[in-house]
GUVO-242842 format. One line per field, with one value per residue (C-alpha): residue number from 1; x, y, z. Coordinates in nm, 2 decimals, padded with zeros to 4 digits. Layout:
BEGIN
num	[NUM, ...]
u	[X, ...]
v	[Y, ...]
w	[Z, ...]
//
This chain:
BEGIN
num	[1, 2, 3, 4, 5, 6, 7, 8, 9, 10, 11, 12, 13, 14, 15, 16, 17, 18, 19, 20, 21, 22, 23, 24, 25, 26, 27, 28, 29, 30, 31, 32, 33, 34, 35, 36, 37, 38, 39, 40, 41, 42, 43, 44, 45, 46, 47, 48, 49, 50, 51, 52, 53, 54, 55, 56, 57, 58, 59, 60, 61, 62, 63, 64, 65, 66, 67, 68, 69, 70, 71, 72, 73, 74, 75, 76, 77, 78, 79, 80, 81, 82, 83, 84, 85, 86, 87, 88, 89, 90, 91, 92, 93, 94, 95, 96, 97, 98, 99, 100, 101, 102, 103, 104, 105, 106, 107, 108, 109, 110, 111, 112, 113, 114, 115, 116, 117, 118, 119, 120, 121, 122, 123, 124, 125, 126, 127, 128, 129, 130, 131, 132, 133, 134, 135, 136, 137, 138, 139, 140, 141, 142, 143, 144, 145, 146, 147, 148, 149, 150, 151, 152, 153, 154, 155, 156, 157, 158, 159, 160, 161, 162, 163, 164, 165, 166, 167, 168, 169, 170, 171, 172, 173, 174, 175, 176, 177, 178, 179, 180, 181, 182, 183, 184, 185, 186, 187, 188, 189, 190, 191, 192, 193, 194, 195, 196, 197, 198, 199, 200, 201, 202, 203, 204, 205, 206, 207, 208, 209, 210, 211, 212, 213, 214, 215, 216, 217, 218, 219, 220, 221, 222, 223, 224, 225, 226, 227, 228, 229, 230, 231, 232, 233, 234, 235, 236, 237, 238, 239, 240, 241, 242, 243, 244, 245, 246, 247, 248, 249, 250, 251, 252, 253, 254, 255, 256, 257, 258, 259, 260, 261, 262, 263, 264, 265, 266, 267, 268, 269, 270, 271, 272, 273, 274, 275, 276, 277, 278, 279, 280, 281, 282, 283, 284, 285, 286, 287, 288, 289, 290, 291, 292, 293, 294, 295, 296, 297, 298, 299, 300, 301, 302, 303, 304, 305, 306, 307, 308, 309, 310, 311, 312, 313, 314, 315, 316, 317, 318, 319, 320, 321, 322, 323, 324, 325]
u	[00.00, 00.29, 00.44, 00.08, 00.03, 00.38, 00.27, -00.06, 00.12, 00.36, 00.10, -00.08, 00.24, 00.33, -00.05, 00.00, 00.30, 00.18, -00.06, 00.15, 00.07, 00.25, 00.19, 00.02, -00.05, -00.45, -00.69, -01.05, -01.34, -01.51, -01.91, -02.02, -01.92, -02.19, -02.42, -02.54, -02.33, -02.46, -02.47, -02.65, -02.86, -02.57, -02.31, -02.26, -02.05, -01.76, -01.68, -01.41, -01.27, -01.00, -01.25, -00.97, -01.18, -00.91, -01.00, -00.88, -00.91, -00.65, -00.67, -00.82, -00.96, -01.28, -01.52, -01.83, -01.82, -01.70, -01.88, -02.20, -02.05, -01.93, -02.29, -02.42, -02.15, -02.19, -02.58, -02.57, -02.30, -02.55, -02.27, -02.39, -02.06, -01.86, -01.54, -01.43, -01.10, -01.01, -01.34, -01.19, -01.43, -01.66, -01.90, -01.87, -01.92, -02.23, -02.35, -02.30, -02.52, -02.80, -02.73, -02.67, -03.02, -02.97, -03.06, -02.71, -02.61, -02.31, -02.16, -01.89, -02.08, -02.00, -02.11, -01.85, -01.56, -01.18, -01.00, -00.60, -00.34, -00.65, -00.80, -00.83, -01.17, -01.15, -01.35, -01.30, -01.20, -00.89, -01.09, -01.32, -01.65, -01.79, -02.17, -02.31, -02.68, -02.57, -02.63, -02.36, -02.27, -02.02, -01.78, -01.45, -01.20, -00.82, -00.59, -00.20, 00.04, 00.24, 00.64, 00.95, 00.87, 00.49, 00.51, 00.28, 00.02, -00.06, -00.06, -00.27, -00.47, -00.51, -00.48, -00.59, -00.82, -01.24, -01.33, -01.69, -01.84, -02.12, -02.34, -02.39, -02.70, -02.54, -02.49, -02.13, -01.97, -01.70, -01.44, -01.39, -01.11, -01.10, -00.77, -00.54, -00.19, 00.12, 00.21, 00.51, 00.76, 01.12, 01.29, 01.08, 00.72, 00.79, 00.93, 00.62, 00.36, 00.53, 00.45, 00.11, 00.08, 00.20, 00.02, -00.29, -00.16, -00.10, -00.44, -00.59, -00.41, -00.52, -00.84, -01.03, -00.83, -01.10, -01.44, -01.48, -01.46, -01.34, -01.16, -01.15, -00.87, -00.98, -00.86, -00.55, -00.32, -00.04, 00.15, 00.26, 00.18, 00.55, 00.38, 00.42, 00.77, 00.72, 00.58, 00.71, 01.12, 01.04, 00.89, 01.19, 01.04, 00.75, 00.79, 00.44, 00.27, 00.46, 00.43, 00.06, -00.01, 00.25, 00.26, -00.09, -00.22, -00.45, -00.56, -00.50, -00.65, -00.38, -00.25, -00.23, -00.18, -00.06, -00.15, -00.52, -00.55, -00.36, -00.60, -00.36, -00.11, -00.33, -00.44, -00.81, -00.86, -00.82, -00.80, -00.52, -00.12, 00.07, 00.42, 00.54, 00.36, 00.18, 00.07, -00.14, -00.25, -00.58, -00.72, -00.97, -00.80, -00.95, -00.82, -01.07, -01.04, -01.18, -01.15, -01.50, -01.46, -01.78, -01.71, -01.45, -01.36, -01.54, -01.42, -01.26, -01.19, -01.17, -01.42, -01.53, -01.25, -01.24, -01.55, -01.71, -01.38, -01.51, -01.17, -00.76, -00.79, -01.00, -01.22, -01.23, -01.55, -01.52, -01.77, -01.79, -01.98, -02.12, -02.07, -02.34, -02.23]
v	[00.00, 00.25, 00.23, 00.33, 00.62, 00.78, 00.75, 00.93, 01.21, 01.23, 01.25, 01.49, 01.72, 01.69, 01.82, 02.11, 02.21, 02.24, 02.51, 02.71, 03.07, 03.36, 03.75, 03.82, 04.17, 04.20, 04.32, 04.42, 04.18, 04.14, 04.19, 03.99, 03.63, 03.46, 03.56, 03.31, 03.25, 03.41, 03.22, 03.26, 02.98, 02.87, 02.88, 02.66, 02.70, 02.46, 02.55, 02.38, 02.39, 02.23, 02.19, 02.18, 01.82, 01.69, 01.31, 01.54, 01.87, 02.10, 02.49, 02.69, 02.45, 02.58, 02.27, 02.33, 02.68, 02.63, 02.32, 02.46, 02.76, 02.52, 02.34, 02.67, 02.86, 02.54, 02.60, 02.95, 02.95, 02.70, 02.64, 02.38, 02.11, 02.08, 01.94, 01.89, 01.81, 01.71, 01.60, 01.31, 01.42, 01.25, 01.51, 01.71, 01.39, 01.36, 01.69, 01.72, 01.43, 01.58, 01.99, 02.03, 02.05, 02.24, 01.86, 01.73, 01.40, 01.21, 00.89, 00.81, 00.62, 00.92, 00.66, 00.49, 00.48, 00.34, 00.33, 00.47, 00.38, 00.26, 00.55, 00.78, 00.72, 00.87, 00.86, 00.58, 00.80, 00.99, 01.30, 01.39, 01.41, 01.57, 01.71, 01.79, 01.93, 01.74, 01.36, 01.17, 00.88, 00.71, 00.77, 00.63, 00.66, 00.55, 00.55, 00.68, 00.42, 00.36, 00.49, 00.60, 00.91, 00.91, 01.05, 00.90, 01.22, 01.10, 00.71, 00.80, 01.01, 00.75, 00.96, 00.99, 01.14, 01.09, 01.06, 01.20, 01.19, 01.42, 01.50, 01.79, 01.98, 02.05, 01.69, 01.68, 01.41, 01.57, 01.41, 01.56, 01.49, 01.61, 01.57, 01.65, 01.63, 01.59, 01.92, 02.08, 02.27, 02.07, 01.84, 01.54, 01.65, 01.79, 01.44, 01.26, 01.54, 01.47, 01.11, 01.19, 01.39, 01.16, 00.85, 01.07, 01.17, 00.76, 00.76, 00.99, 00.84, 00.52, 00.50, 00.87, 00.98, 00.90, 00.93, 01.30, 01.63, 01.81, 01.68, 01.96, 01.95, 02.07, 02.04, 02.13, 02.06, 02.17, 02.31, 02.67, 02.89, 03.04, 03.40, 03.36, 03.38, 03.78, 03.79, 03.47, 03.40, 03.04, 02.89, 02.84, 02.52, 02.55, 02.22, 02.07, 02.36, 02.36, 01.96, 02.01, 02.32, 02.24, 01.89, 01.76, 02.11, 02.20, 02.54, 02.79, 03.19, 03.42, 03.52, 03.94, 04.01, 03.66, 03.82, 03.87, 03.51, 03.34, 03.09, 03.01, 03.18, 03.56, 03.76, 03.82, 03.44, 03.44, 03.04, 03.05, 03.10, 02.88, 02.82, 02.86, 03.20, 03.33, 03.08, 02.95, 02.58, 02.56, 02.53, 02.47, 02.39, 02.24, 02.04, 02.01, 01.67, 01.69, 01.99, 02.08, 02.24, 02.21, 02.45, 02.75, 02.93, 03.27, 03.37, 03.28, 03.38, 03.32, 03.32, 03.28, 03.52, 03.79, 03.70, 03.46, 03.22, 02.82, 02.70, 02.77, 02.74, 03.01, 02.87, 02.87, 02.97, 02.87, 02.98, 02.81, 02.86, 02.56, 02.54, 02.40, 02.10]
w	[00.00, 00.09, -00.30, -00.42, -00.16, -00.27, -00.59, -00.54, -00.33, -00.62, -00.88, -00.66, -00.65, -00.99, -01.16, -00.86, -00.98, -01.30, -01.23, -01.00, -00.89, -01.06, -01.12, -01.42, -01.59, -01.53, -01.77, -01.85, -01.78, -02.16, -02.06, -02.28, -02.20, -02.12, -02.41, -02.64, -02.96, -03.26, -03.58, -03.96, -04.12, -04.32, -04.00, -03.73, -03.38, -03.21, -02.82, -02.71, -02.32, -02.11, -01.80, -01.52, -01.35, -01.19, -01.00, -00.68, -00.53, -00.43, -00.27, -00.60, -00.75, -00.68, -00.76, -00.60, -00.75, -01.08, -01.21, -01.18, -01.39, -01.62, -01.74, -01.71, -01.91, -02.18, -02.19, -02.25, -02.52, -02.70, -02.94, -03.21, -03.12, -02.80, -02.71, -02.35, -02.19, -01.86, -01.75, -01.56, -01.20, -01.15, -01.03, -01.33, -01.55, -01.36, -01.41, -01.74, -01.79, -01.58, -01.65, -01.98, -02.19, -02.52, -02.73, -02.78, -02.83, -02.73, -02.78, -02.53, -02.15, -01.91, -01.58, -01.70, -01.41, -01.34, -01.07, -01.07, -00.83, -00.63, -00.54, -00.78, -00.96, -01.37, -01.65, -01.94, -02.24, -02.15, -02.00, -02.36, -02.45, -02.73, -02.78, -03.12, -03.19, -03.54, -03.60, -03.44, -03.68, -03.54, -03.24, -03.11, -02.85, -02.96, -02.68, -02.71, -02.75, -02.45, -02.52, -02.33, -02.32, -02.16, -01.78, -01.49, -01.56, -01.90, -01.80, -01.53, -01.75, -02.01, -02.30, -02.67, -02.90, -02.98, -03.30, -03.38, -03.71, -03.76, -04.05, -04.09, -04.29, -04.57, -04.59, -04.60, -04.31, -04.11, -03.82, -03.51, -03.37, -03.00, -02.83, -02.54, -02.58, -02.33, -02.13, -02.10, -02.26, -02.21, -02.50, -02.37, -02.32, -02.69, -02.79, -02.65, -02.79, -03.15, -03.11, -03.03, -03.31, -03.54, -03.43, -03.51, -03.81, -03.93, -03.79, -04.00, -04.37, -04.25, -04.12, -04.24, -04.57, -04.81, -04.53, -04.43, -04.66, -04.35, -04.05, -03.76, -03.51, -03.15, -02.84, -02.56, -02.79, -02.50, -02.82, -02.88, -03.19, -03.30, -03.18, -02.84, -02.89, -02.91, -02.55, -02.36, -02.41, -02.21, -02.56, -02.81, -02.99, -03.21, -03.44, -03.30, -03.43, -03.74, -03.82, -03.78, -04.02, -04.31, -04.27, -04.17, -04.37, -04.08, -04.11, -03.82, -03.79, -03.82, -03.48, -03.46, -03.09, -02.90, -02.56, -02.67, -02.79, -02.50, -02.33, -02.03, -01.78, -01.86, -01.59, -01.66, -01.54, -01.17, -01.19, -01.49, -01.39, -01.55, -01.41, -01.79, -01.83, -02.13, -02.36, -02.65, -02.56, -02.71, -03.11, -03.32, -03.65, -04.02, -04.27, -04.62, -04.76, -05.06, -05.37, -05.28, -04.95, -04.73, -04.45, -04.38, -04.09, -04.04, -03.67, -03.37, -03.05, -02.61, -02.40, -01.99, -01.95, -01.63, -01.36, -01.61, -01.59, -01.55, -01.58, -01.56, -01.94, -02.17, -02.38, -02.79, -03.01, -03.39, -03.62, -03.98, -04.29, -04.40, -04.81, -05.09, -05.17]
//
């Protein structure tokens, strides 16, 4: 029993650490957060969210406070396709299944529980869930292969990606691929994020090539877009960011101010100080498939930032046109 209780304590320490306290310039609450997303006939909406639902509970953490926020926050955005990280509490889990009511469908068994270490209790699908107001065909979760590099956070974690395939009413089939990806910035958590990446990538020639007309990318994708560079002299690496957008070909919104489209380690999110400062974690990218392409980005940009914030990460709101095909 004493092995397994070090390695709780050290588990315990390790996710602290990650999310450790530092001063952070503040700035102005947007008013606006919590309205509902506003969308044309021919548009729809993706919100995606790093929920912060750790199996545990540390000073800050805030759950009792913040998970109501969260369904809330998730009801009221009304967004037409939402992808969750980090939902690994069960609590949350539980509300989710209960709270939120705006007709979305899921695939993945949220009741569904394992045990870590032997007391930690987790979800089944590495911490995702996706919700779409869309016609979920088919869904599936593939775990990360296990390599030299993965750390006891994302073993514990069981990691990987959900694969949701919608139809959408333009009748064009699309893959969402809702991810989180290994933290950190040092040589190895970059090493064991580029496997990830490519094992999605095989994934995606192999198995989804010749399916979808669009595949979007979503997620904590724990990766940094080469702007941050300009604000945070911690981030030197960008070749994640880079493999994905010129190799993969996943399309990305131009990035004009990085400190505006941070989504961790800013100070208008009381719950968000990343011991690696000012960064860009989170995306919503989109890769056509086809010569006919069925959607295109229109906008993009945070929200629950200031009093409205749900979790240490910001939030992302996409909005697409939908094409005649």
């Amino acid at each position: 029993m004493y092995p397994i209780r070090l390695l709780l304590i050290l588990t315990v320490f390790t996710f602290s650490n990650v999310y450790e306290t530092n001063t952070i310039r503040p700035i102005d609450n947007v008013s606006s957060e919590m309205l509902k997303i506003s969308t044309s006939e021919n548009q729809f909406s993706i919100l995606t969210l790093n929920t912060w639902a750790l199996p545990f509970e540390l000073k800050g953490h805030d759950h009792d406070l913040r998970f109501p926020k969260l369904t809330e926050g998730i009801n009221t955005k009304d967004a037409d396709i939402v992808c969750l990280q980090e939902i690994f509490n069960r609590s949350l889990r539980r509300r989710i299944e209960k709270e939120i009511n705006n007709g979305y469908e899921y695939g993945i068994d949220l009741s569904c529980n394992r045990k870590a270490l032997s007391l930690l209790n987790l979800d089944c699908f590495g911490g995702l869930i996706t919700l779409s107001k869309y016609p979920i065909i088919d869904e599936k979760f593939i775990p990360f292969p296990k390599t030299k590099h993965r750390n006891l956070i994302e073993k514990i974690g069981n990691k990987g990606f959900l694969i949701t395939s919608l139809l959408l009413p333009n009748n064009s089939k699309i893959a969402i691929i809702n991810t989180h990806l290994r933290s950190g910035i040092d040589i190895k958590a970059q090493k064991d994020r580029m496997e990830q990446i490519l094992f999605i990538n095989n994934y995606i020639e192999s198995k989804l090539k010749d399916k979808y007309s669009e595949i979007v990318l979503t997620g904590d994708l724990n990766m940094n877009h080469p702007s941050v560079r300009e604000i945070n002299e911690k981030i030197v690496q960008v070749d994640n960011y880079n493999f994905i957008t010129e190799k993969m070909e996943f399309k990305n919104p131009d990035v004009k101010n990085p400190f505006d489209s941070a989504t961790i380690g800013k100070g208008d999110n009381k719950y968000s100080s990343s011991k690696d400062g000012v960064q860009i974690l989170d995306y919503c990218m989109y890769k056509n498939m086809t010569k006919n392409n069925s959607i295109d980005l229109v906008s993009q940009n945070t929200c629950f930032n200031g009093n409205n914030s749900i979790s240490d990460h910001k939030g992302i709101v996409s909005i697409f046109e939908m094409k005649v095909i």
